[in-house]
ZALUMDO-847219 format. One record per residue (C-alpha): x, y, z. Coordinates in Angstrom, 3 decimals. Example, Ala and Ser with C-alpha at 12.3 -4.5 7.8 and 13.67 -1.06 7.14 Angstrom:
2
+----------+----------+----------+
|        u |        v |        w |
+----------+----------+----------+
|   12.300 |   -4.500 |    7.800 |
|   13.670 |   -1.060 |    7.140 |
+----------+----------+----------+
//
This chain:
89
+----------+----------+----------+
|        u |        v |        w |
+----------+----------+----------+
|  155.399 |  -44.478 |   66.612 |
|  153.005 |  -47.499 |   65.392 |
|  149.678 |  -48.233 |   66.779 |
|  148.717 |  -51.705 |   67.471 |
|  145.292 |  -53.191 |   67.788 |
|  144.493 |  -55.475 |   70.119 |
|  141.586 |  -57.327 |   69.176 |
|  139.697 |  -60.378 |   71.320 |
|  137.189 |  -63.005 |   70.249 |
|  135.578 |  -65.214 |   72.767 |
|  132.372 |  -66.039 |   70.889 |
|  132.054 |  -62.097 |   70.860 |
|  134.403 |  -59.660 |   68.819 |
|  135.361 |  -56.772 |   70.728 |
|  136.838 |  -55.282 |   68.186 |
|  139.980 |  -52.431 |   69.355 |
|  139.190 |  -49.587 |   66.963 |
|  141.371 |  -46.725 |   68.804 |
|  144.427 |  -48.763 |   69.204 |
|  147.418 |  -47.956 |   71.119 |
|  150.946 |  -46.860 |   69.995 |
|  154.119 |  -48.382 |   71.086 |
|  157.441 |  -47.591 |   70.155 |
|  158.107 |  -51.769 |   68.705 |
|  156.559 |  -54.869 |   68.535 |
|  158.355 |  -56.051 |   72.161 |
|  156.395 |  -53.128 |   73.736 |
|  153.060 |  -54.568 |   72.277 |
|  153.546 |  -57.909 |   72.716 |
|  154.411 |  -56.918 |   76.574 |
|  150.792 |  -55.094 |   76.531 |
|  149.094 |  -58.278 |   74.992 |
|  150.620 |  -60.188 |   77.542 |
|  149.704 |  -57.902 |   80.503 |
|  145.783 |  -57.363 |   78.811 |
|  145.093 |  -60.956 |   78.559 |
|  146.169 |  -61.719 |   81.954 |
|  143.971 |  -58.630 |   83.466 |
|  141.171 |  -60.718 |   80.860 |
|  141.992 |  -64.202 |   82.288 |
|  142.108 |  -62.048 |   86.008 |
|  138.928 |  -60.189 |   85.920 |
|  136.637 |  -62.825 |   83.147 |
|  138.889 |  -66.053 |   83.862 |
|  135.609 |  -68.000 |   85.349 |
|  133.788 |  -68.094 |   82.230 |
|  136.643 |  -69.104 |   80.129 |
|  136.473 |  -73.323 |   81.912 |
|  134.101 |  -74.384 |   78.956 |
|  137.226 |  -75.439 |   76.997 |
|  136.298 |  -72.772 |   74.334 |
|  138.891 |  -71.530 |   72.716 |
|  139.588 |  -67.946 |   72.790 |
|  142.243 |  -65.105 |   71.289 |
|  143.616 |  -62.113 |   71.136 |
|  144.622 |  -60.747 |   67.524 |
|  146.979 |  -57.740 |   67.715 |
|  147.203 |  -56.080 |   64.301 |
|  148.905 |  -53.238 |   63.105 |
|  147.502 |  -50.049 |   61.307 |
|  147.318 |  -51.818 |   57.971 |
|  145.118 |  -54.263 |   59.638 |
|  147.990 |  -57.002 |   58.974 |
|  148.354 |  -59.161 |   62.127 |
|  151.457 |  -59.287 |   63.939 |
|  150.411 |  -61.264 |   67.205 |
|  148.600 |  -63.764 |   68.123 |
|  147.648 |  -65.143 |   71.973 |
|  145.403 |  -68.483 |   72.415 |
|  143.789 |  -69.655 |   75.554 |
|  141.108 |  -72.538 |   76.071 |
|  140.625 |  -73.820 |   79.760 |
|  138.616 |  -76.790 |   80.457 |
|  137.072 |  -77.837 |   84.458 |
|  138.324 |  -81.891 |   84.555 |
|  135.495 |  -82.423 |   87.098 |
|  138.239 |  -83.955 |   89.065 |
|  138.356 |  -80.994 |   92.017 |
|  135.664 |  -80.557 |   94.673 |
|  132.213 |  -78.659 |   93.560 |
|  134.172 |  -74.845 |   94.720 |
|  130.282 |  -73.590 |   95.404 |
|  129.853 |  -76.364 |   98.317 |
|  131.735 |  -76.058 |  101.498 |
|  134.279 |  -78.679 |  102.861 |
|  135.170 |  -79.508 |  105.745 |
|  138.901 |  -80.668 |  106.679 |
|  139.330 |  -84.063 |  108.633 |
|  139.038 |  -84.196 |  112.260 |
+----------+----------+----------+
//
């Protein structure tokens, strides 16, 4: 069964040097999918700088097979979140 990598930079390299085997490419691309959402989930608030980050899946050979890019950037447009509101009387 292959073994995919699935690496992430972010300014840091956390580099995947165990890797994880799937039976095809559809399998890991599912996992990248699911991985970078749990990323975005758990990390997502210090990704609104507009820096650009990715996830490189590779295969065994180090040869990579998948690619995911994110970059999200805060408009300034919405209310400050850390200051309460109040709704019209």
């Amino acid at each position: 069964m292959p073994r995919y990598f699935f690496h992430v930079v972010d300014g840091h390299n956390i580099i995947d040097n165990e890797g994880t085997e799937f039976p095809n490419l559809r399998h890991a691309r599912a996992e990248a999918i699911r991985l970078a959402g749990a990323i975005l989930r758990d990390e997502g608030d210090t990704f609104w700088d507009g820096t650009e980050w990715h996830m490189n899946v590779t295969d065994v050979a180090g040869q990579s097979v998948l690619r995911l890019r994110f970059s999200a950037d805060d408009q300034g447009i919405a209310p400050d979140e850390d200051h309460e509101t109040t709704a019209p009387a």
